[in-house]
C-alpha positions as CSV (number, residue, x, y, z in Angstrom):
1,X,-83.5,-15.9,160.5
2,X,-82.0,-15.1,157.3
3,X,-79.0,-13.2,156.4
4,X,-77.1,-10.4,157.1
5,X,-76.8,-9.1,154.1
6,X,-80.7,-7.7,154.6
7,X,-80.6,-6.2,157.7
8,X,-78.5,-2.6,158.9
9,X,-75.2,-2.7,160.9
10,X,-75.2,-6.5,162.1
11,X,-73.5,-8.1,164.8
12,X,-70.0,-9.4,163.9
13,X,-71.3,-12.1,166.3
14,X,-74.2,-13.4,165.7
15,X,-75.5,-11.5,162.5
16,X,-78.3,-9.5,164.4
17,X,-79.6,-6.2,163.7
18,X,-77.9,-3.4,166.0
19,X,-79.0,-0.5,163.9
20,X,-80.8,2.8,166.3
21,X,-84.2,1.6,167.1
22,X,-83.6,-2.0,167.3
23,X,-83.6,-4.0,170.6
24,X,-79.6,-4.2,170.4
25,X,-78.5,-1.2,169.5
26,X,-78.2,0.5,173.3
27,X,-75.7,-2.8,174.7
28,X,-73.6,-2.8,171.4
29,X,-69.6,-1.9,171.3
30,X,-68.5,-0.5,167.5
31,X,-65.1,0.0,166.3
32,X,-63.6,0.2,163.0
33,X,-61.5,-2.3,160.9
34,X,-58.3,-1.2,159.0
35,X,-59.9,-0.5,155.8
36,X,-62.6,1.6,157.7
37,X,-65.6,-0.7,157.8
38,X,-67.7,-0.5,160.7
39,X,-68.3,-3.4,163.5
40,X,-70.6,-3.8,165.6
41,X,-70.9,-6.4,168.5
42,X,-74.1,-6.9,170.3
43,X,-74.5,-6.9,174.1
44,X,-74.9,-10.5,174.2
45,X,-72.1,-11.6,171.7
46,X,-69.7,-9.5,173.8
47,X,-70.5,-11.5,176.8
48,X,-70.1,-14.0,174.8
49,X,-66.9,-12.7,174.4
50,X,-65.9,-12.1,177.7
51,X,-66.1,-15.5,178.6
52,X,-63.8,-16.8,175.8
53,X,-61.3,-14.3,176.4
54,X,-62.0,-13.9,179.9
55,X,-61.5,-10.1,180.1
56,X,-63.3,-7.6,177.5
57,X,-62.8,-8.4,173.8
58,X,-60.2,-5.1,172.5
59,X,-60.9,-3.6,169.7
60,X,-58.2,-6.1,167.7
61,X,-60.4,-8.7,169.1
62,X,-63.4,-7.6,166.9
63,X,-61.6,-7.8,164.2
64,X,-60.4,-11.0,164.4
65,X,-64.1,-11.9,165.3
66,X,-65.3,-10.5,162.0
67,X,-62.5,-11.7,160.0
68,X,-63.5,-15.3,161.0
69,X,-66.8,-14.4,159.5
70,X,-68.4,-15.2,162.6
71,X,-71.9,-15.7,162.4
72,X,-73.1,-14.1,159.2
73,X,-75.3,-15.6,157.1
74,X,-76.0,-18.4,159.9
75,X,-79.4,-19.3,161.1
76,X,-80.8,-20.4,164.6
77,X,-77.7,-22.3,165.8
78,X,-75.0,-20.6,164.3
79,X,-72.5,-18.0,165.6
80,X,-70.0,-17.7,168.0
81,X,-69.6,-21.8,169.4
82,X,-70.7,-23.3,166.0
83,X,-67.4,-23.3,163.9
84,X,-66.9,-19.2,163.1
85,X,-66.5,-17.0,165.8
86,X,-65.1,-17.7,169.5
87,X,-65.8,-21.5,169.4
88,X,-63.8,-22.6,166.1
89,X,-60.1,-22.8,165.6
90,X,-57.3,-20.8,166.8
């Protein structure tokens, strides 16, 4: 897997494609940060999510998420419990 840069409207998670007509675009939750970008969270990064937070990740959750830089960029075993995302830091 390469990065996210290439590929339409990717996961804040996990850097996956969730643009119409791909395999993640019916299970993703979108939301907007405060200078307007889009965000989009996969079906299986917000499970993900829900078992960090225990309840479902709000909107300000997202952002935090992408402001980590969780996941982008990051092959095979990155993502959410590798150091960005839910898994690294406070």
């Amino acid at each position: 897997m390469g990065s996210a840069a290439g590929i339409g409207e990717p996961c804040i998670g996990c850097g996956r494609s969730t643009r119409v007509g791909s395999s993640l675009f019916s299970d993703r939750r979108t939301t907007r940060a405060d200078d307007g970008t889009a965000l989009y969270l996969c079906g299986d990064c917000n499970e993900r999510a829900i078992s960090h937070y225990g309840r479902q990740p709000t909107e300000r959750d997202m952002v935090q998420i992408a402001a980590r830089g969780a996941g982008f960029g990051m092959g095979g075993g990155g993502g959410m419990g590798s150091g960005g995302g839910f898994g690294g830091g406070a």
